[in-house]
C-alpha positions as a Markdown table, in Angstrom:
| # | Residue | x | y | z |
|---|---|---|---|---|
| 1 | Unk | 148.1 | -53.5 | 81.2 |
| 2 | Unk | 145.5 | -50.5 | 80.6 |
| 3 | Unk | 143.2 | -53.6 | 79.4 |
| 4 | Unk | 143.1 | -55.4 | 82.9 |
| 5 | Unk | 143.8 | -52.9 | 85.3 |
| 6 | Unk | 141.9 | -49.7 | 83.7 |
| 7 | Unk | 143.7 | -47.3 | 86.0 |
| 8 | Unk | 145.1 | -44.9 | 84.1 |
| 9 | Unk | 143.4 | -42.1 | 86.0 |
| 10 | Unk | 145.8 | -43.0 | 89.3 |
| 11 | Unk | 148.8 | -42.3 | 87.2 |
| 12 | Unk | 150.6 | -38.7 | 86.8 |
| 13 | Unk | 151.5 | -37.8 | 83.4 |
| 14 | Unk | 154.7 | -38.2 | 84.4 |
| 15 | Unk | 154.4 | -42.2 | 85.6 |
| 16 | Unk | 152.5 | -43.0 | 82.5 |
| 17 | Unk | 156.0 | -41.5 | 80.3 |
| 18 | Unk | 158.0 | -43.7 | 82.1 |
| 19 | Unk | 155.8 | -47.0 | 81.3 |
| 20 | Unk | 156.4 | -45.8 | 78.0 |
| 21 | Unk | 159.9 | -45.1 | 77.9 |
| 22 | Unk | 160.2 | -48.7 | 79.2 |
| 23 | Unk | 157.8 | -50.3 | 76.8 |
| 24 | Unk | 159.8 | -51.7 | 73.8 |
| 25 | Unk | 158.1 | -51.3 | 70.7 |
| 26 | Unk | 157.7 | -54.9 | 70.1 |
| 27 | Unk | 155.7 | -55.7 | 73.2 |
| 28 | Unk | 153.3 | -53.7 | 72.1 |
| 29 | Unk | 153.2 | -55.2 | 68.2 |
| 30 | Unk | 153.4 | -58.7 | 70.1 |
| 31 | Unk | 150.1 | -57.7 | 72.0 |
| 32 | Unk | 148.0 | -55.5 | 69.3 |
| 33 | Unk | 147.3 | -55.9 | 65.9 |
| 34 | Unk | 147.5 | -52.9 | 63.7 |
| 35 | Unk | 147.6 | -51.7 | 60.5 |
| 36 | Unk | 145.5 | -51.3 | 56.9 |
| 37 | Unk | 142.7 | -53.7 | 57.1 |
| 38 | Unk | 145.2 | -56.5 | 54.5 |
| 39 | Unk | 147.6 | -55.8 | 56.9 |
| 40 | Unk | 145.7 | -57.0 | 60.0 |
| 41 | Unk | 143.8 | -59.8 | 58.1 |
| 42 | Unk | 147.5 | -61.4 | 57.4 |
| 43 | Unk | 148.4 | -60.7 | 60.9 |
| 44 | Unk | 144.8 | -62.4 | 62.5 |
| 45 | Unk | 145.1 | -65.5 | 59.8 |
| 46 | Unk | 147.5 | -67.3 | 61.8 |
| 47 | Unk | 145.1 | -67.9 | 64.7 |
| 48 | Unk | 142.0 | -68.7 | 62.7 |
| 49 | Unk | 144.3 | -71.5 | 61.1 |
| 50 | Unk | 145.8 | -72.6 | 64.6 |
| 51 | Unk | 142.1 | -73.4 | 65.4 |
| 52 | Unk | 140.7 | -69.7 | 66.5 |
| 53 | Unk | 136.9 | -69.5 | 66.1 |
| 54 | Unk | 136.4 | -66.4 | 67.7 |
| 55 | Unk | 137.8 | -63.2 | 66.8 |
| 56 | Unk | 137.0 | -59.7 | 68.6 |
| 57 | Unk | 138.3 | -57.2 | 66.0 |
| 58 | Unk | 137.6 | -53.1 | 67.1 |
| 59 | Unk | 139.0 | -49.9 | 66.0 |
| 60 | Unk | 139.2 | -47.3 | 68.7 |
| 61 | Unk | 141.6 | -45.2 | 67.4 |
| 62 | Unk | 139.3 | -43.0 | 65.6 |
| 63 | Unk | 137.6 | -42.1 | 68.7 |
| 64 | Unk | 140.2 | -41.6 | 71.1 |
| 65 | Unk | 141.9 | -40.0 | 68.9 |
| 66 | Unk | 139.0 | -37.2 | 68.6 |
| 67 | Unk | 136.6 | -37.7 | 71.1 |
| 68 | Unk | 133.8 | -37.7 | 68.3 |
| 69 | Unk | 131.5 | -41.0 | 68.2 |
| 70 | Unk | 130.6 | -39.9 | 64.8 |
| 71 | Unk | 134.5 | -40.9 | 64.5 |
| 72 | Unk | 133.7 | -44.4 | 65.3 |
| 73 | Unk | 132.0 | -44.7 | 61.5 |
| 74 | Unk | 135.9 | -44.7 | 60.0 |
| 75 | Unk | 136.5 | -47.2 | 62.3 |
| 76 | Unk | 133.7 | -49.5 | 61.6 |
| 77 | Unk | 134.5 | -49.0 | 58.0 |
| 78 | Unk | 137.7 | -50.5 | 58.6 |
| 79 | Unk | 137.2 | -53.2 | 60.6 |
| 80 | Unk | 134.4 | -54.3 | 58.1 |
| 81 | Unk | 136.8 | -54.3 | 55.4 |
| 82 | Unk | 139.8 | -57.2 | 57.5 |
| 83 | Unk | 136.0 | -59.2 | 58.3 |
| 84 | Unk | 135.3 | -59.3 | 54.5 |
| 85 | Unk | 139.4 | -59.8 | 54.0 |
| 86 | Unk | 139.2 | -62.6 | 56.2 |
| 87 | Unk | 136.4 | -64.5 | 55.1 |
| 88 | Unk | 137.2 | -64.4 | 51.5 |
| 89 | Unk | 140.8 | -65.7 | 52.7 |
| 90 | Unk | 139.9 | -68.0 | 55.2 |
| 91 | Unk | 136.4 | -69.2 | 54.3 |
């Protein structure tokens, strides 16, 4: 898990593929939420109404994706929107 271990730099290009290739896609929906900001509200409003009273919601794709922090905005955006989603749904 890039999230606990944060190693990636001691793998080859070549290791990382092969994680990949053996990563089913639904491990990865199982352990990330993503979409449009209704998507991931719908997917996030399970666990506030389990009992969930804290949520960490980021959007790091915009960054990685370019290396740019001025990215980050689109990201922010977004994750602003699910918040407002969210508290209009869930109060």
């Amino acid at each position: 898990s890039y999230a606990r271990d944060l190693i990636p730099m001691w793998w080859s290009r070549e290791d990382a593929l092969k994680i990949v290739d053996q990563t089913p896609p639904e491990a990865v929906r199982r352990n990330r939420i993503t979409g449009t900001p209704s998507e991931a509200a719908e997917l996030i409003k399970p666990f506030i109404e389990a009992g969930c009273n804290e949520v960490a919601i980021a959007n790091y794709l915009p960054l990685i994706m370019s290396g740019d922090f001025s990215d980050a905005l689109q990201g922010s955006s977004q994750v602003l929107e699910t918040i407002k989603i969210l508290k209009k749904d869930t109060g």
